[in-house]
C-alpha positions as CSV (number, residue, x, y, z in Angstrom):
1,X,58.0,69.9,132.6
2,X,59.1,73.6,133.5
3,X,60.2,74.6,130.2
4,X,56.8,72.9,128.8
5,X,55.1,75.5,131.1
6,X,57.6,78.0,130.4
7,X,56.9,77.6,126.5
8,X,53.3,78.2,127.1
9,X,53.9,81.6,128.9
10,X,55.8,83.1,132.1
11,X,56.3,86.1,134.1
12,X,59.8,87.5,134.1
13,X,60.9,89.1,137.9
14,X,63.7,92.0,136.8
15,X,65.3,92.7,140.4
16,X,68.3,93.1,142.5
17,X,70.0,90.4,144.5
18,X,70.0,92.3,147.5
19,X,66.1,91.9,147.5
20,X,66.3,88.5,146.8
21,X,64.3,87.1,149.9
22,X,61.3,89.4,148.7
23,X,61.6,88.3,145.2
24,X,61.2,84.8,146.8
25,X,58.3,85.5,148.1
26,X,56.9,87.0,145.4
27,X,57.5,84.2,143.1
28,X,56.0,81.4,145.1
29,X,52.6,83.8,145.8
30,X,52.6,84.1,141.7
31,X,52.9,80.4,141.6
32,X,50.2,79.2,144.3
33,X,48.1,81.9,142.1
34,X,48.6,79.7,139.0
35,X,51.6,81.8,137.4
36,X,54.3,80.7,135.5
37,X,57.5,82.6,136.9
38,X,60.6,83.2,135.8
39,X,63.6,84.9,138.0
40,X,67.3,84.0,136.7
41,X,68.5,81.5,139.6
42,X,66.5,79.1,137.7
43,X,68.8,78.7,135.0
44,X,71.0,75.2,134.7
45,X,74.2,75.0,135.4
46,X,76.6,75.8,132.1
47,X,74.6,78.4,130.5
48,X,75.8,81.4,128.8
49,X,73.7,83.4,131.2
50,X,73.6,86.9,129.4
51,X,72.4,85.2,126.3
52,X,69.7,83.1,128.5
53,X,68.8,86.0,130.1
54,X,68.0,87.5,126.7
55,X,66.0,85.1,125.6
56,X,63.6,84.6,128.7
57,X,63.1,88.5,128.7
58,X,62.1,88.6,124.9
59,X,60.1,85.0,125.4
60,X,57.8,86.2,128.5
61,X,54.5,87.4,128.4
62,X,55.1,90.4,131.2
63,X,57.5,92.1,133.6
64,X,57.2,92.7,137.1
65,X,60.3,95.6,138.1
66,X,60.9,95.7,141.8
67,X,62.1,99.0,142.7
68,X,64.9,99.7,145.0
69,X,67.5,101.8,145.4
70,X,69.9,98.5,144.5
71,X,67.9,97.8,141.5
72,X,68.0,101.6,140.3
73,X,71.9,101.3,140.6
74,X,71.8,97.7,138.9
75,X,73.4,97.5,135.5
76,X,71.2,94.4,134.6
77,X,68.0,95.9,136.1
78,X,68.2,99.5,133.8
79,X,69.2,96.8,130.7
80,X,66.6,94.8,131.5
81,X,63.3,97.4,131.7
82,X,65.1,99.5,128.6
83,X,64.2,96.1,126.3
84,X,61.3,95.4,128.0
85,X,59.8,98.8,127.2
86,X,61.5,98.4,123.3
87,X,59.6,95.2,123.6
88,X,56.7,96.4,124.5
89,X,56.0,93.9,127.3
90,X,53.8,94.6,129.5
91,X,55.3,96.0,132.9
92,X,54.0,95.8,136.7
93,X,55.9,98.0,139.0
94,X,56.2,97.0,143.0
95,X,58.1,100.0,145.1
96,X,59.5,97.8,147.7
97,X,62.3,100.7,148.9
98,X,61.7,104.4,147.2
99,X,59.6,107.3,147.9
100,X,59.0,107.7,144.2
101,X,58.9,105.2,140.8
102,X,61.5,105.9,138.3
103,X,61.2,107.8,135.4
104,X,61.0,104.8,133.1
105,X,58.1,103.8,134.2
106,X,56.4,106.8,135.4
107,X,53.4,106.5,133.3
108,X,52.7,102.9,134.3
109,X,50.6,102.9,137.6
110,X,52.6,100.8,140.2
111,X,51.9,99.2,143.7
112,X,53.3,100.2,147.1
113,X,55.2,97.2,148.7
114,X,57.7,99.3,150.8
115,X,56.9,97.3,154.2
116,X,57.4,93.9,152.5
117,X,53.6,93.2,152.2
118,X,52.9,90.7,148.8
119,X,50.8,92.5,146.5
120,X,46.9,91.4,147.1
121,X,44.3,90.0,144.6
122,X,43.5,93.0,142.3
123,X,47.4,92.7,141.0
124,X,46.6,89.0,139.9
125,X,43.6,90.2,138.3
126,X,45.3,92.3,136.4
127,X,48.3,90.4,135.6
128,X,45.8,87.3,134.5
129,X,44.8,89.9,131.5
130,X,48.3,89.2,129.7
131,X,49.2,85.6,130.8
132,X,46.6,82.7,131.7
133,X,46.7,80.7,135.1
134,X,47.4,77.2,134.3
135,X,48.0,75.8,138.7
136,X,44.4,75.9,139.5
137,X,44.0,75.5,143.2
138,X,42.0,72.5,144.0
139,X,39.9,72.3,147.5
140,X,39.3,68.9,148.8
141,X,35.7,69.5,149.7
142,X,35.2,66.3,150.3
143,X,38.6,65.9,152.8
144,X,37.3,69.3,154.5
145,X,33.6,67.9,154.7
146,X,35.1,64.9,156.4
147,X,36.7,66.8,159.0
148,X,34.2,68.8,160.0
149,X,31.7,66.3,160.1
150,X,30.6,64.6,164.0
151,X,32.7,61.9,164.9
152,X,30.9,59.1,166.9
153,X,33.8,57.4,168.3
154,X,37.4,57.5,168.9
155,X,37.4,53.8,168.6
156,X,36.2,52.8,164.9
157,X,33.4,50.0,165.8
158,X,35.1,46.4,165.5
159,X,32.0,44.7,163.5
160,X,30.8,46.9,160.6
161,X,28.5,46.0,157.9
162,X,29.7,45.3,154.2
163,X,28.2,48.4,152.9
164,X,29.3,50.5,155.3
165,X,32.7,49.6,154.5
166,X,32.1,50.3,150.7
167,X,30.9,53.4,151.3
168,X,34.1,54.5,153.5
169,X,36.3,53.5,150.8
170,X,34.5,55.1,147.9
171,X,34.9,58.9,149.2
172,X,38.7,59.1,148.7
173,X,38.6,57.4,145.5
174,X,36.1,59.8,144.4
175,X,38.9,62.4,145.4
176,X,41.6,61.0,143.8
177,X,40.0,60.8,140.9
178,X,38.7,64.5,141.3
179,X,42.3,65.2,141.5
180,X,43.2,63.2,138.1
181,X,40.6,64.6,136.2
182,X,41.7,68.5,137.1
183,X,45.3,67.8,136.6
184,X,44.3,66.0,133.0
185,X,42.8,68.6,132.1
186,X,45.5,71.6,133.0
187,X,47.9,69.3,131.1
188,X,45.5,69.4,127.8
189,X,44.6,73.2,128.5
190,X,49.0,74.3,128.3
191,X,48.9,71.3,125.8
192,X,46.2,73.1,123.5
193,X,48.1,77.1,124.1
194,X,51.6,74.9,123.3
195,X,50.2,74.2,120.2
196,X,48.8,77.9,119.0
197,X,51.7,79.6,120.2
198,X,53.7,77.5,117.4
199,X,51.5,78.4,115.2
200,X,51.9,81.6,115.3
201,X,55.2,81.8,115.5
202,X,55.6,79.6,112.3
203,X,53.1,81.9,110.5
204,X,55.3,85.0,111.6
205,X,58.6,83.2,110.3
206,X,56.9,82.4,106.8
207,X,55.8,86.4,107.0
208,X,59.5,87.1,107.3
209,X,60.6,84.6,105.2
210,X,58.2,85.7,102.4
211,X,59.8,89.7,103.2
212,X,63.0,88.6,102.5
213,X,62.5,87.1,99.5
214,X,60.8,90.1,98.0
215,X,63.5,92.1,99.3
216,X,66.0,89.6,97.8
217,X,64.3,89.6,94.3
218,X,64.1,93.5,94.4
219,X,67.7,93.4,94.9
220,X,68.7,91.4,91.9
221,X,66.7,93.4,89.6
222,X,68.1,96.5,90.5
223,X,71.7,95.1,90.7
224,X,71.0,93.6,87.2
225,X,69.2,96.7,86.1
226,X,72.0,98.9,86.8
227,X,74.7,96.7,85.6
228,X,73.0,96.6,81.8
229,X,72.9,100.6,82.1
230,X,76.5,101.1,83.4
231,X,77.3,98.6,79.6
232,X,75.4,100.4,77.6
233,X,77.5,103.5,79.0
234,X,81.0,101.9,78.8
235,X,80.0,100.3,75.3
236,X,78.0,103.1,73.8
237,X,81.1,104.9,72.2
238,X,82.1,101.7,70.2
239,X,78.5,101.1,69.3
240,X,78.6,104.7,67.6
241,X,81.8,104.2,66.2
242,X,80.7,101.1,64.9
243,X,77.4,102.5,63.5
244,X,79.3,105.7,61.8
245,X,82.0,103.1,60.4
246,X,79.2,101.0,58.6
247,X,77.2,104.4,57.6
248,X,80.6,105.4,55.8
249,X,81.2,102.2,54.5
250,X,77.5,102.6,52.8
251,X,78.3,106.2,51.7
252,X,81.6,104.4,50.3
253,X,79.7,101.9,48.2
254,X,76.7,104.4,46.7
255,X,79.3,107.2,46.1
256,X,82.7,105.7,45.0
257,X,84.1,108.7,43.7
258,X,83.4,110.4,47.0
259,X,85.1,107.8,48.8
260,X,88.2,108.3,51.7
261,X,90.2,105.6,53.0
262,X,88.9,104.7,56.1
263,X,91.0,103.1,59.2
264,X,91.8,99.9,59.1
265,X,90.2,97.5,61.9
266,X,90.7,94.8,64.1
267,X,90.8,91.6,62.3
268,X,89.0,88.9,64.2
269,X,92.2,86.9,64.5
270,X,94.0,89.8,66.4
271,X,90.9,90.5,68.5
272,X,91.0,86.8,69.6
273,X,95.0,86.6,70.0
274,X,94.8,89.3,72.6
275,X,91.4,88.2,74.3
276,X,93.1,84.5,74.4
277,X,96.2,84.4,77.3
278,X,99.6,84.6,75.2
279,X,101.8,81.5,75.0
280,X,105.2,81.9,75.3
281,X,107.4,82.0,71.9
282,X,104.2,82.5,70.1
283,X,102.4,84.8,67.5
284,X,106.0,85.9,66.2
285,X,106.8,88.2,69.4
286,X,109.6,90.3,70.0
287,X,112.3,89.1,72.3
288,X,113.6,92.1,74.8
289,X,115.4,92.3,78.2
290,X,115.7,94.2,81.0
291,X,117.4,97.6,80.5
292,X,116.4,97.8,76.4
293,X,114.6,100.6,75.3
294,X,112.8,99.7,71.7
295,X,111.1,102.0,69.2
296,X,107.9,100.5,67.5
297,X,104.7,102.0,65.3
298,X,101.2,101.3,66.0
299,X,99.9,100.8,62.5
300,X,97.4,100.0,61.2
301,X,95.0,101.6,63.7
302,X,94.0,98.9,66.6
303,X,97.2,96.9,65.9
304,X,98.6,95.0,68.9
305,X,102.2,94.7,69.0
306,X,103.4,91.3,71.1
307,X,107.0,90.8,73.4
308,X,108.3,88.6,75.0
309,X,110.9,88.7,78.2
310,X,112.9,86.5,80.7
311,X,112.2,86.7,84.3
312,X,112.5,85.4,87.4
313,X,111.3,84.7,91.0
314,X,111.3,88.6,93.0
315,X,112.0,90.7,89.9
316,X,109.5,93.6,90.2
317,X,109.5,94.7,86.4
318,X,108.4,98.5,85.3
319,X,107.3,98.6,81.6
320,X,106.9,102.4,80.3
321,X,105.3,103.1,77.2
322,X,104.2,106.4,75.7
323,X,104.0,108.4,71.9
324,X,107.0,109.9,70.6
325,X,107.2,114.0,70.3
326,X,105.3,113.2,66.7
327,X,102.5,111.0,68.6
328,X,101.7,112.3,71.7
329,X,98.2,111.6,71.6
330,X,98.8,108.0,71.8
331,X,96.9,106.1,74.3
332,X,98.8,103.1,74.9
333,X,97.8,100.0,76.8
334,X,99.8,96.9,78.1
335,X,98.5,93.5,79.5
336,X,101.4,91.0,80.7
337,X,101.0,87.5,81.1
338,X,102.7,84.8,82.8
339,X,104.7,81.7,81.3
340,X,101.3,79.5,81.9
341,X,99.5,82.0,79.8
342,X,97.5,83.6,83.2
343,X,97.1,87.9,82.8
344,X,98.8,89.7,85.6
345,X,97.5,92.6,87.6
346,X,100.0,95.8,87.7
347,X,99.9,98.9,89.9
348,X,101.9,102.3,90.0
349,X,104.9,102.8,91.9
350,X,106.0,106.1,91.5
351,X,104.1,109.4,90.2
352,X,105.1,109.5,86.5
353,X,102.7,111.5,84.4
354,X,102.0,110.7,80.7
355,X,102.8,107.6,80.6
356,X,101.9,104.1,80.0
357,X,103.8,103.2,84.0
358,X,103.2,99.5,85.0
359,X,104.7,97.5,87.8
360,X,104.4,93.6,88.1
361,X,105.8,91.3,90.8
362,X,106.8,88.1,89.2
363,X,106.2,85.0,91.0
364,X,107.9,82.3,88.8
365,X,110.5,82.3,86.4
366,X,110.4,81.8,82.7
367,X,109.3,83.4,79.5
368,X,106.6,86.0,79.8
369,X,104.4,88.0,77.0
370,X,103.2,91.9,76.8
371,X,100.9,93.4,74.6
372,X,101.3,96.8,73.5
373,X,98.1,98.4,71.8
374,X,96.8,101.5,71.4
375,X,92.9,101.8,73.4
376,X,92.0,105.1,70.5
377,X,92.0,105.4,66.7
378,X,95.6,107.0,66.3
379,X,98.7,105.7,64.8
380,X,102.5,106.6,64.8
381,X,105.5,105.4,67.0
382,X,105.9,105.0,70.2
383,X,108.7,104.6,72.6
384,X,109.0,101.3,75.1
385,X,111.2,100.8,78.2
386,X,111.9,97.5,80.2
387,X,112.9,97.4,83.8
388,X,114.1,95.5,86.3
389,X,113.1,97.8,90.0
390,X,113.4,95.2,92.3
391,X,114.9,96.6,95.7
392,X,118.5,96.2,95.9
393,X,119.0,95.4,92.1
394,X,120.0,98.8,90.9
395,X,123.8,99.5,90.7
396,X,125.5,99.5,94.0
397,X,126.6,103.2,95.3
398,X,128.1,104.4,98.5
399,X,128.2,107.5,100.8
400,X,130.9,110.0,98.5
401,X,130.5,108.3,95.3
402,X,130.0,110.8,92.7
403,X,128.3,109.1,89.3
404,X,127.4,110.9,85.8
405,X,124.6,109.2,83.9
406,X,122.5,109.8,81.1
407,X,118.5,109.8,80.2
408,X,118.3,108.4,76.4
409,X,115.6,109.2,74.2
410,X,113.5,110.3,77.7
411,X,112.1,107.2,78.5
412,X,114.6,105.9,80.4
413,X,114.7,105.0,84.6
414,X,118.4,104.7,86.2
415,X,118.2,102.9,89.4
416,X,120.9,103.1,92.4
417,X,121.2,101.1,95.4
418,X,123.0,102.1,98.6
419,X,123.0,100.9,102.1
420,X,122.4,103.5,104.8
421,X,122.1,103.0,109.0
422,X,120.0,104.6,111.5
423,X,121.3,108.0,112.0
424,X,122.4,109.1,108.6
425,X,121.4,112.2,107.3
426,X,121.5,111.4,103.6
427,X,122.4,113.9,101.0
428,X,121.2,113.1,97.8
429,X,122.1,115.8,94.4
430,X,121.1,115.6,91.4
431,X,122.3,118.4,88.9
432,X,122.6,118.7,84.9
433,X,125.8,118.1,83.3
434,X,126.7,120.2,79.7
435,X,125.7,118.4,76.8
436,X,124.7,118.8,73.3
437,X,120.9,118.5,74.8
438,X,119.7,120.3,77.6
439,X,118.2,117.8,80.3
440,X,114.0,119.0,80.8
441,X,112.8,118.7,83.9
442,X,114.6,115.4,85.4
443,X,113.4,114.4,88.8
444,X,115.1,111.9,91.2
445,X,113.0,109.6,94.0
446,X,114.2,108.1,97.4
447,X,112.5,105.1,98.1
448,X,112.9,102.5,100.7
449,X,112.6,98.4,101.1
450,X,109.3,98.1,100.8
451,X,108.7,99.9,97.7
452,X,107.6,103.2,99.4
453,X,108.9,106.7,97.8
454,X,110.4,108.4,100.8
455,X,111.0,112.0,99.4
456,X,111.7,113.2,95.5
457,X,113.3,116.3,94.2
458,X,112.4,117.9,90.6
459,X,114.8,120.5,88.7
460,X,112.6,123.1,87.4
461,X,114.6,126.9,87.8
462,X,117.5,126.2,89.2
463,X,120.3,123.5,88.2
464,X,120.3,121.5,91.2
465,X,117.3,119.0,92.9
466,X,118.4,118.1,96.5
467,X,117.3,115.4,99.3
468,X,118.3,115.5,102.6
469,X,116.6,112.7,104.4
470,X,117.3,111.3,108.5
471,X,117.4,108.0,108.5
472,X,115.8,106.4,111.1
473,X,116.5,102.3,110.6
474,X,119.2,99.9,109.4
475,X,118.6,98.9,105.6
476,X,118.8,99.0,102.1
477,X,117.3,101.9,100.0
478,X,117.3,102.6,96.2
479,X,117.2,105.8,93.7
480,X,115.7,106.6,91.0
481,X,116.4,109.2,88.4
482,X,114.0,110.1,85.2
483,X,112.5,112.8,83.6
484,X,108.6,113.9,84.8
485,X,107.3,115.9,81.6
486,X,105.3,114.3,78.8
487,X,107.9,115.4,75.8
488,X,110.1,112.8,75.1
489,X,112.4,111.9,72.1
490,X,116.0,112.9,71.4
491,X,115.2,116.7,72.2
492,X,114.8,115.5,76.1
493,X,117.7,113.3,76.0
494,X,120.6,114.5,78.4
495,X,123.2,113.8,80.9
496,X,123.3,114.1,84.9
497,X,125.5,114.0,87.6
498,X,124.4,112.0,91.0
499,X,126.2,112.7,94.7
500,X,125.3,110.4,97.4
501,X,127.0,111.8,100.7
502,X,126.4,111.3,104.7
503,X,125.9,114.7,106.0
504,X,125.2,114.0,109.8
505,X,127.2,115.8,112.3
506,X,129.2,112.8,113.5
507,X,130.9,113.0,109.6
508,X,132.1,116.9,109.7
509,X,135.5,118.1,109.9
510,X,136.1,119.2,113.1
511,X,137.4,122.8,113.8
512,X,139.6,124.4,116.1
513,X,140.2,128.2,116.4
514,X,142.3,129.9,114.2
515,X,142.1,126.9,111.3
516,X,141.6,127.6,107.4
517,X,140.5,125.4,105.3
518,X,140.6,125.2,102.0
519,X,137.9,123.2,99.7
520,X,135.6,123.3,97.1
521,X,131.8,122.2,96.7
522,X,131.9,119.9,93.2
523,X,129.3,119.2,91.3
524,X,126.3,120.9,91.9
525,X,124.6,120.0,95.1
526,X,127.5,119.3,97.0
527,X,127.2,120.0,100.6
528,X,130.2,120.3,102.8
529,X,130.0,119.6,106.5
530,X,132.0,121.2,109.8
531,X,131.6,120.7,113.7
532,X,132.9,122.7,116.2
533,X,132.5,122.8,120.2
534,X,131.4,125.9,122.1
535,X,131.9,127.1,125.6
536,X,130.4,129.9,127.5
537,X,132.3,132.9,127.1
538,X,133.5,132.5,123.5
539,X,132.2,134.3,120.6
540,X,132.8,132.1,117.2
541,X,133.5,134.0,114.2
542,X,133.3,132.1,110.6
543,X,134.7,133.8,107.5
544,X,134.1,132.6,103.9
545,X,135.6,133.6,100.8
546,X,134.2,131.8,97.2
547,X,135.9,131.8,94.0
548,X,132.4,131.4,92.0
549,X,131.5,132.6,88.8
550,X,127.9,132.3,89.0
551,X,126.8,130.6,92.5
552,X,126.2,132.1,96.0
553,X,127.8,129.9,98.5
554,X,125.7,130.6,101.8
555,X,127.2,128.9,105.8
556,X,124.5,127.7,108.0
557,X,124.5,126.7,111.3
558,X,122.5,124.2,113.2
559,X,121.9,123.9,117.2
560,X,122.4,120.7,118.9
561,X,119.0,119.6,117.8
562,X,119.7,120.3,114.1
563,X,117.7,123.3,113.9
564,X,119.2,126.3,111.9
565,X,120.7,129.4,114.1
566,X,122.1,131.6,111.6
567,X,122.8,131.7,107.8
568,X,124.9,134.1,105.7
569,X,126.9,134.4,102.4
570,X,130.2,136.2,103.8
571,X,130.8,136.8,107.7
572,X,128.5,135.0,110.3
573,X,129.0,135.4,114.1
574,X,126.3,132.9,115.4
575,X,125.1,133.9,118.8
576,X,124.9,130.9,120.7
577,X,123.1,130.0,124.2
578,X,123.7,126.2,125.3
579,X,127.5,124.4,125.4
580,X,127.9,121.7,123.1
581,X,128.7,120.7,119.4
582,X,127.5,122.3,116.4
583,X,127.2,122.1,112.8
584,X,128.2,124.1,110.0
585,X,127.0,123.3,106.4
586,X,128.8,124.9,103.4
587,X,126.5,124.2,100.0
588,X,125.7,126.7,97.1
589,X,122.8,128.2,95.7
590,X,123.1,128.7,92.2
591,X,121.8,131.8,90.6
592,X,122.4,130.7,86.7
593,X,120.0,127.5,85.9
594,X,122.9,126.0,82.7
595,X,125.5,127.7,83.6
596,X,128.0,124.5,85.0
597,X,130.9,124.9,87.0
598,X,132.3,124.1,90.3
599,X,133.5,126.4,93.3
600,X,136.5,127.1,95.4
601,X,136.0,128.5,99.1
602,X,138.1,129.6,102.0
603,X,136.8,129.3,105.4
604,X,138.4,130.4,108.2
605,X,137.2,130.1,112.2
606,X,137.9,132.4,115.1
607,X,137.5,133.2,118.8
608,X,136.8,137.5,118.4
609,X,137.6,137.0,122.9
């Protein structure tokens, strides 16, 4: 019954707890004035009560704030009169404890109830404006007449009269059903206001309901609108070429003797054997493998050249395509497909410029297909390169391995694989080695288990492209060595030498005063490493004397925290502060970009106290 009356309209009482025994009051003076009331220890046991709160302060027809200084500091009070004025509900103010209303309802005339006092009639009035009265108070005139009427006896008379007796029993029967009548009717009157408040609420959801759909429909026009527009865009370029195709095909036919050969194009049974998903062993595709490097020739124009490779399970597989030195204006395009015939999506790993770079993680092994076309008009050959970059697949290296290599026809990726531990300071060197062709611009990339390039190193002036990389966890990493210009053919074909080394501290020769050593730094990039211990008092002295033709050999050396003290190419007395180990590196810096040679060095180590 109390949520029927509660549907048909209710008062919500925002206060604090502390003030609870007013609020008390002030709810059952609401209620004996007919009022629906609503304070929140009425709700049932198991409710989510923020949620219930909610939706009693959005259902209700008005608010009554009772200001205190407990309610101003209440959380749940300042949330609750902040959506009630976003509402727009109506709001009553009582100052039970204040000498002042609060700002947020300062413009809302309020009623003094510092000393306790309920509020009196006029604020029933007023609050019977918003929200009907439903408990009608009924006076038993009839009950009241009866007691203030004479009594004749104490003793009721033993012998009465049959009327008289009717007559008695007729008056509270006439209040009873007094009683019924007025009770009927406040049932049918919150029956009847039930009834219209679901009414409107039902008209405001098909209002709603009617917005969306406008909004809904509006949305799919434009979405379609614009995706016609951004096709005509993408497609308008073929359209014209189409149109200027037929236009010289007419030209052709009216004026044979003006006639030039035009490009040959697509034959429908090409355009629907690269649309349709390639099955293995079909269309008469070339077989290749990992580490082949093919040359092939686009021609006629929009010809699509098919292969087919093995692979398995965890191969990550790079193909590179791109237009010889005669064709660099190719545009070439691959799309790979699985053995069942499904396309597979690709996605650069490393920054390689002008070229065709795709990556694919294979899934399942078996015999899959590539397409090679070209997406423009031209013709010519073109170079094409199959990899296998998996992590750990390249060819196994360790720390001091020296390894010469060789970039054919510039399209081609060496891949390295070393293990390394947390720690290491990894010295990678990659230099050119004499040749018959001078190596342009190769470039070699760190990168570590998860496919990420840690650092890279290009040779552009000078002979040598160096990494030096702290390693900071246990694990596998690879390299990778290619060339990063667009020019490719035999003219950028070339060989290289790789050093791999381990130059942390804890791996240099240890000196004492007074030692000479003897060494050299072979091939480029090579990077020798020394320790010593200092003491106060002592003043180091390191001496080094090169037999190089065209490099500078510098020494360095680095604090206890690896930064660098002190650098020179002949004498260096470092000037040290703090006792402990520390490092001296050795390395060159070349000063001829061909010239190719390696260098012999003295180094001697003194106390000068």
């Amino acid at each position: 019954m109390r949520e029927l009356e509660y549907a048909m309209g209710y008062i919500f009482i925002s206060y604090s707890h502390k003030d609870r025994k007013y609020v008390q009051r002030l709810a059952e003076s609401l209620e004996q004035e007919g009022f629906n009331v609503w304070i929140d220890d009425r709700m049932d046991y198991g409710l989510n009560w923020p949620n219930e709160i909610q939706q009693r302060l959005d259902d209700c027809d008005a608010l009554i704030l009772v200001m205190s200084p407990q309610s101003f500091t209440s959380k749940w009070v300042q949330n609750e009169i902040n959506r009630a004025l976003r509402k727009e509900k109506p709001i009553f103010p009582l100052l039970l404890q204040g000498d002042e209303p609060w700002l947020a309802v300062e413009s809302t005339q309020y009623i003094d109830v510092s000393d306790g006092r309920l509020p009196e009639g006029k604020f029933y009035e007023r609050l019977a404006l918003v929200t009907p009265r439903y408990k009608e108070q009924i006076v038993e005139s009839k009950q009241q007449a009866f007691q203030n009427s004479p009594q004749e006896s104490a003793i009721p008379p033993i012998i009465a009269s049959h009327g008289t007796k009717s007559q008695a029993r007729e008056k509270p029967l006439d209040t009873i059903q007094a009683k019924s009548i007025e009770q009927f009717s406040t049932v049918l009157q919150k029956v009847s206001l039930f009834l219209k408040r679901i009414s409107i609420k039902q008209k405001e959801r098909k209002r709603t309901t009617s917005k969306r759909r406008v909004f809904l429909i509006v949305g799919v026009l434009l979405f379609c609108t614009s995706a016609i527009l951004i096709i005509a865009w993408l497609g308008y370029p073929w359209i014209y070429d189409q149109f200027k195709r037929m236009e010289m095909l007419t030209r052709e036919e009216a004026s044979p003797s003006l006639s030039t050969p035009l490009p040959t194009l697509p034959t429908a049974e090409s355009i629907e054997s690269f649309l349709t998903p390639l099955a293995p062993g079909n269309h008469g595709a070339t077989r290749i493998g990992y580490g082949n490097l093919v040359t092939e020739e686009i021609k006629p124009s929009g010809n699509i050249d098919i292969y087919t490779f093995e692979g398995k399970t965890g191969d990550v597989v790079q193909i590179m395509a791109a237009g010889t030195s005669a064709t660099p204006k190719l545009s070439l395009q691959i799309q790979v497909f699985d053995p069942q015939g499904k396309p597979l999506s690709s996605s650069e790993i490393l920054p390689f410029s002008y070229w065709t770079n795709n990556v694919y993680a294979l899934t399942i092994d078996g015999l899959y297909s590539f397409t090679v076309q070209d997406t423009s008009t031209q013709t010519g050959a073109y170079y094409l390169s199959l990899s296998n970059i998996s992590p750990s697949s390249g060819l196994k290296i360790g720390f001091g391995d020296v390894v010469e290599g060789e970039i054919a026809l510039g399209i081609g990726v060496d891949h390295y694989t070393f293990d390394a531990n947390a720690g290491d300071q990894v010295l990678i060197a990659l230099s050119r080695r004499p040749s018959s062709e001078i190596l342009k611009s190769p470039a070699v990339y760190l990168v570590d288990e998860l496919g990420a390039v840690v650092d890279q190193a290009d040779i552009w002036v000078s002979n040598t492209a160096r990494i030096v990389r702290n390693i900071e966890n246990n694990g596998k990493f690879d390299i990778f060595i290619r060339i990063t210009i667009g020019e490719l053919g035999s003219t950028n074909t070339g060989g290289y030498t790789l050093l791999l080394k381990n130059i942390s501290s804890k791996t240099g020769i240890k000196l004492e005063y007074g030692a000479t050593i003897n060494c050299e730094l072979d091939p480029f990039g090579d990077v020798d490493v020394y320790s010593f211990y200092w003491k106060f008092g002592e003043e180091p002295e390191i001496i080094l004397e090169e037999d190089c033709i065209t490099e500078n050999v510098v020494i360095e050396v680095y604090d206890l925290e690896g930064n660098s003290l002190a650098k020179d190419s002949g004498t260096l007395k470092p000037s040290l502060t703090k006792e402990g180990t520390y490092t001296i590196i050795i390395r060159d810096e070349p000063m001829n970009s061909y010239y190719f040679s390696s260098c012999d060095y003295t180094l001697s180590f003194n106390n000068l106290k």
